[in-house]
Backbone as JSON, one array per atom type, in Angstrom:
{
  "sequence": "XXXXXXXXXXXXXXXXXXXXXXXXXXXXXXXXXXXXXXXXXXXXXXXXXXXXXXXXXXXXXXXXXXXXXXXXXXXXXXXXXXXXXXXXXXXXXXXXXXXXXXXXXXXXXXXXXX",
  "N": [[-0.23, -4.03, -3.12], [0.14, -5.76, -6.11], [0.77, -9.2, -7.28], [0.09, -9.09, -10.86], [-1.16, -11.15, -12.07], [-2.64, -12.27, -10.19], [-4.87, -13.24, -7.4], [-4.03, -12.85, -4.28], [-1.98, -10.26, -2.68], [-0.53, -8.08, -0.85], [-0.85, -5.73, 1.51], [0.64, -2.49, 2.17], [0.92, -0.07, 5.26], [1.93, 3.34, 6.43], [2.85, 5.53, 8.43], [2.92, 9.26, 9.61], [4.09, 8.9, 11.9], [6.44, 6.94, 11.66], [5.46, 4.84, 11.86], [4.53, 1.41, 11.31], [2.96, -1.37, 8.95], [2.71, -4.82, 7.43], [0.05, -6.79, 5.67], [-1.25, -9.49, 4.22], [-3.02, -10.85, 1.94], [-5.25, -13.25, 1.41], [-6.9, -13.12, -1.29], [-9.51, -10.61, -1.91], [-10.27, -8.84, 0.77], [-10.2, -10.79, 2.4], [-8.78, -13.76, 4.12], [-6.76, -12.25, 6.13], [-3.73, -11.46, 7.47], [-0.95, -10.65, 9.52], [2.19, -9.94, 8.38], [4.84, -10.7, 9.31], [7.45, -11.42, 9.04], [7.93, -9.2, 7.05], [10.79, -7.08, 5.61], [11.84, -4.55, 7.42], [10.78, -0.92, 6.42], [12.34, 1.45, 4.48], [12.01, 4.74, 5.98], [11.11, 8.47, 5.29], [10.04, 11.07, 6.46], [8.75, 14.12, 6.31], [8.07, 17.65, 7.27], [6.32, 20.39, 6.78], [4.79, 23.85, 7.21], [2.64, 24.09, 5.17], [2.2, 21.58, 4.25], [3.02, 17.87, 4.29], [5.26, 15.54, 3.63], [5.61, 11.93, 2.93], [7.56, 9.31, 2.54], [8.63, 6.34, 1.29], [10.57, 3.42, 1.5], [10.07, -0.11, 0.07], [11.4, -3.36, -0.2], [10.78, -5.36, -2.32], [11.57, -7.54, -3.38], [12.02, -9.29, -1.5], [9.36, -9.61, -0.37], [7.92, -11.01, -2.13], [9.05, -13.36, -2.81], [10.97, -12.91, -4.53], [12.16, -15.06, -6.21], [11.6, -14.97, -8.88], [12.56, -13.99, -12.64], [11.55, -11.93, -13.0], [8.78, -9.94, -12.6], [5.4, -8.32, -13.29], [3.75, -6.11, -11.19], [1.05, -4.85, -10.08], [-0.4, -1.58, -8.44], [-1.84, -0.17, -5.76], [-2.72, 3.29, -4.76], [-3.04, 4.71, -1.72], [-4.77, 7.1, 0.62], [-5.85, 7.57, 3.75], [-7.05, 10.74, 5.48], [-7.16, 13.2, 7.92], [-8.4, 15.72, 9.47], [-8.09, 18.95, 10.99], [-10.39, 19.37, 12.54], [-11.5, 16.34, 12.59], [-12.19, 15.61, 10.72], [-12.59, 13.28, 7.76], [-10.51, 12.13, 4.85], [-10.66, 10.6, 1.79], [-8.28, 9.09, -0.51], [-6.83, 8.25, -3.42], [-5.36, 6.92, -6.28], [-6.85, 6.02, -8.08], [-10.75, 5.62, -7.59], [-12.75, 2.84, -7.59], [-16.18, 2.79, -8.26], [-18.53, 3.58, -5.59], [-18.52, 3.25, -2.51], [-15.29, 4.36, -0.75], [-13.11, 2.05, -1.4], [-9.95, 0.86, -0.8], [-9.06, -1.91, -1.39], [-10.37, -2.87, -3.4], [-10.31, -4.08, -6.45], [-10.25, -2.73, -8.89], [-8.61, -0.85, -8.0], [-6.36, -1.33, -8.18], [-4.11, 0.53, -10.05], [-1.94, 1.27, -10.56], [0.88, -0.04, -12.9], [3.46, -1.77, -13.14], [6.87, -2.83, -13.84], [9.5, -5.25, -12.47]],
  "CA": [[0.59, -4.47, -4.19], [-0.56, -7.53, -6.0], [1.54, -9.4, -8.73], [-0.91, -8.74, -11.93], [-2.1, -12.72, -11.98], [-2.81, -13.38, -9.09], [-5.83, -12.4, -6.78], [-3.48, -12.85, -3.16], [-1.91, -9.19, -2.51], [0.34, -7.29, 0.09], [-1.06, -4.28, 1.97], [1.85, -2.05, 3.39], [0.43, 1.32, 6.34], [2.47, 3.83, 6.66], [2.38, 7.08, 9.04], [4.01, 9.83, 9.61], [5.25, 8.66, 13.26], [7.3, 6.03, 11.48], [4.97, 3.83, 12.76], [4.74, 0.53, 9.74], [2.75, -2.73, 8.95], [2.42, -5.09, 5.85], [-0.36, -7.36, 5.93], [-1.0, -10.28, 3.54], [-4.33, -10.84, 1.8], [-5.25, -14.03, 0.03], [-7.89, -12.38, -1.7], [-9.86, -9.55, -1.77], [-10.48, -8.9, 2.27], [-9.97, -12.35, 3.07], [-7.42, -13.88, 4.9], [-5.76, -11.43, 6.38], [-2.4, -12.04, 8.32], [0.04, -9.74, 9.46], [3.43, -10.0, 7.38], [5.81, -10.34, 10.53], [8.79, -11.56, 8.46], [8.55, -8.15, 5.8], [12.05, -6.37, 6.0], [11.19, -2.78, 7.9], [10.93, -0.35, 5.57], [12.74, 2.98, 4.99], [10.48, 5.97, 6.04], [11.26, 9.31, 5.42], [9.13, 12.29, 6.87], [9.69, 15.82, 6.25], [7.11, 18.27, 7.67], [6.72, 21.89, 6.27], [3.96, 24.61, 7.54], [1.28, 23.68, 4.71], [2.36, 20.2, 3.54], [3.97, 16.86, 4.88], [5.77, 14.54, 2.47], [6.26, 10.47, 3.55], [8.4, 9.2, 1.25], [8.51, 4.65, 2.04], [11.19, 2.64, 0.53], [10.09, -1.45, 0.43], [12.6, -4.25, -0.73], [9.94, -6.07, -2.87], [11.91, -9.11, -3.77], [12.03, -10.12, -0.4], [8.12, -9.98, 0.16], [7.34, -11.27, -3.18], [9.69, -14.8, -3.28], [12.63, -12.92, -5.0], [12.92, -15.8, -7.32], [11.05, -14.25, -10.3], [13.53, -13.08, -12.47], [10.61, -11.01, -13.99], [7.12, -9.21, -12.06], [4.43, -7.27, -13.26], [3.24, -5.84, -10.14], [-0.18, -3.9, -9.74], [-0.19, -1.0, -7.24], [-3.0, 1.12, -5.04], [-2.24, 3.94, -3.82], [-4.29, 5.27, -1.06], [-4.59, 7.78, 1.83], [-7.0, 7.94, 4.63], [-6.12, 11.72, 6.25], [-7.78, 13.7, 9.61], [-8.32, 17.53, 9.41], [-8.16, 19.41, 12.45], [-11.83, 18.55, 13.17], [-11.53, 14.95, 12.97], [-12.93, 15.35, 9.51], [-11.45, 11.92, 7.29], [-11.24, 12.45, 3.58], [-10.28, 9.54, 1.21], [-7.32, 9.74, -1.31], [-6.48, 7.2, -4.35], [-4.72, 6.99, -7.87], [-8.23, 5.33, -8.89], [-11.48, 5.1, -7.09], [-13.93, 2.71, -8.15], [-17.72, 3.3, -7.67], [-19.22, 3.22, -4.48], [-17.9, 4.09, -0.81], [-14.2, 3.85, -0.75], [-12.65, 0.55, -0.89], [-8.79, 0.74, -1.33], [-8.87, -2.94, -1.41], [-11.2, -2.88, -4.81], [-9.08, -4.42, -7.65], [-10.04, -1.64, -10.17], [-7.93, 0.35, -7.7], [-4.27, -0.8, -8.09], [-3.66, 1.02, -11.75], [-0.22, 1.81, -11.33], [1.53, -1.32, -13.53], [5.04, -2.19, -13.05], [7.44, -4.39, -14.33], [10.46, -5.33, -12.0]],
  "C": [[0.2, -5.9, -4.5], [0.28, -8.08, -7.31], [-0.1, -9.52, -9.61], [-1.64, -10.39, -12.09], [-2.54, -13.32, -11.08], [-3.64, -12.4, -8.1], [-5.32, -12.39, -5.0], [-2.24, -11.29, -3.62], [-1.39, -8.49, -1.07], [-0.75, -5.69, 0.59], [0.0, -3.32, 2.82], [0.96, -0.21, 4.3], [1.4, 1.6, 6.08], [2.32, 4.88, 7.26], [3.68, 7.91, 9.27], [4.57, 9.96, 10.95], [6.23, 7.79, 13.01], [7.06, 4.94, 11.69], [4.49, 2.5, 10.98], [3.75, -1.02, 10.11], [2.48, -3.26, 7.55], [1.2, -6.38, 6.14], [-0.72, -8.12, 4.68], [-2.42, -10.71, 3.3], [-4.41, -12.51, 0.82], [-6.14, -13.79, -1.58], [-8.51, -10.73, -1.49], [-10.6, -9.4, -0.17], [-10.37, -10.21, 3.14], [-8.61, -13.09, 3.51], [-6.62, -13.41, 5.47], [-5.08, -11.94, 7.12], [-1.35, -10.65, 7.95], [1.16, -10.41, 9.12], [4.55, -9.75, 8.3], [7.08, -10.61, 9.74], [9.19, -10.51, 7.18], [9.66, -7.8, 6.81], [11.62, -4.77, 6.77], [11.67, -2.05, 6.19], [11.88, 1.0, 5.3], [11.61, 4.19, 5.05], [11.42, 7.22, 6.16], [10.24, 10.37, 5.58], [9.39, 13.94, 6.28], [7.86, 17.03, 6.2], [7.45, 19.74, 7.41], [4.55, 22.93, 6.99], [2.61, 24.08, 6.67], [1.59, 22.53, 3.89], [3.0, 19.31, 4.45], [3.93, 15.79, 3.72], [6.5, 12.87, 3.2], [6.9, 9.96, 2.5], [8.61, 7.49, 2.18], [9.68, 4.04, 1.07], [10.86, 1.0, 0.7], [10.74, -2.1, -0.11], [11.39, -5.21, -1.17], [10.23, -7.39, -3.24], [11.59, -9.64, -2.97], [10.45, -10.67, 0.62], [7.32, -10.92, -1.23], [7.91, -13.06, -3.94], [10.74, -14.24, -3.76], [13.39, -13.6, -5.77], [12.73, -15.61, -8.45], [11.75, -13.56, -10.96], [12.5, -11.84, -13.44], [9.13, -11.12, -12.9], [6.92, -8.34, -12.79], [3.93, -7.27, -11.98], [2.12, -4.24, -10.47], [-0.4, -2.97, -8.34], [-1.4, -0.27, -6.97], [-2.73, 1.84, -4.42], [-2.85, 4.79, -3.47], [-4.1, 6.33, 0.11], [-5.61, 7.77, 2.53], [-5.95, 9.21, 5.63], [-7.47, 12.42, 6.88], [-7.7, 14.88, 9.53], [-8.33, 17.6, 10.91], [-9.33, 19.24, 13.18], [-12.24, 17.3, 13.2], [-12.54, 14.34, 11.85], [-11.95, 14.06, 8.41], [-11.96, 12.44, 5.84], [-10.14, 11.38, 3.22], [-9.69, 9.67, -0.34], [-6.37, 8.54, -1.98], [-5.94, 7.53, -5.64], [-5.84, 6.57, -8.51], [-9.49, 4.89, -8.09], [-12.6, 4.52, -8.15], [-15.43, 3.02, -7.6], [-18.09, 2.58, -6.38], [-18.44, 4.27, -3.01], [-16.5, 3.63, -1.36], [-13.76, 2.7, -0.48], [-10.83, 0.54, -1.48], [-8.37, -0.7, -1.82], [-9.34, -3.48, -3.01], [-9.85, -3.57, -5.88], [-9.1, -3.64, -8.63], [-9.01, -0.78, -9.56], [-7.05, 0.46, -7.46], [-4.11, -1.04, -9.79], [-2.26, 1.03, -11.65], [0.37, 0.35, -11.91], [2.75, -0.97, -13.38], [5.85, -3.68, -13.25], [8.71, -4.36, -13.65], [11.11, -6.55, -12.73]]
}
């Protein structure tokens, strides 16, 4: 999640053990720092025979300053998932060219205005 002007950007994990981290980019791979003061998130799971649905709720004000009474926020939304053979396949709202890079800036399309 990155506010739309600005090239510093939030990364939040999520799995389906409930297991959570948000890490804090100043750039594009640079700087990283884990985000020890985000709020936990809500995680919901729900596991069915041929599907599993994670469902994340984050409190965005509170990672974002919260004083803005106006964001555009730019989103990526990605999956890295594990077949039963330990096969990995790579899963985005927008890949740009090349090997997967969720980090890419062509690859948070979703726009939002809070």
């Amino acid at each position: 999640m990155r506010v739309a002007s600005e090239p510093r950007y939030l990364e939040f994990n999520f799995a389906p053990s409930r297991a959570w981290a948000v890490y804090r980019f100043a750039a594009r791979r640079e700087a990283m720092a884990v985000l020890l003061e985000a709020p936990a998130p809500q995680i919901l799971v729900r596991r069915a025979p041929a599907h599993l649905t994670l469902e994340a709720s984050v409190s965005v004000g509170d990672l974002t300053g919260g004083g803005a009474s106006a964001l555009h926020l730019r989103l990526g939304a990605a999956a890295v998932l594990e077949d039963d053979n330990g096969r990995l396949s790579y899963w985005a709202l927008c890949h740009p060219p090349g090997k997967p890079d969720f980090h890419h800036p062509d690859g948070f399309v979703l726009e939002l205005d809070l």
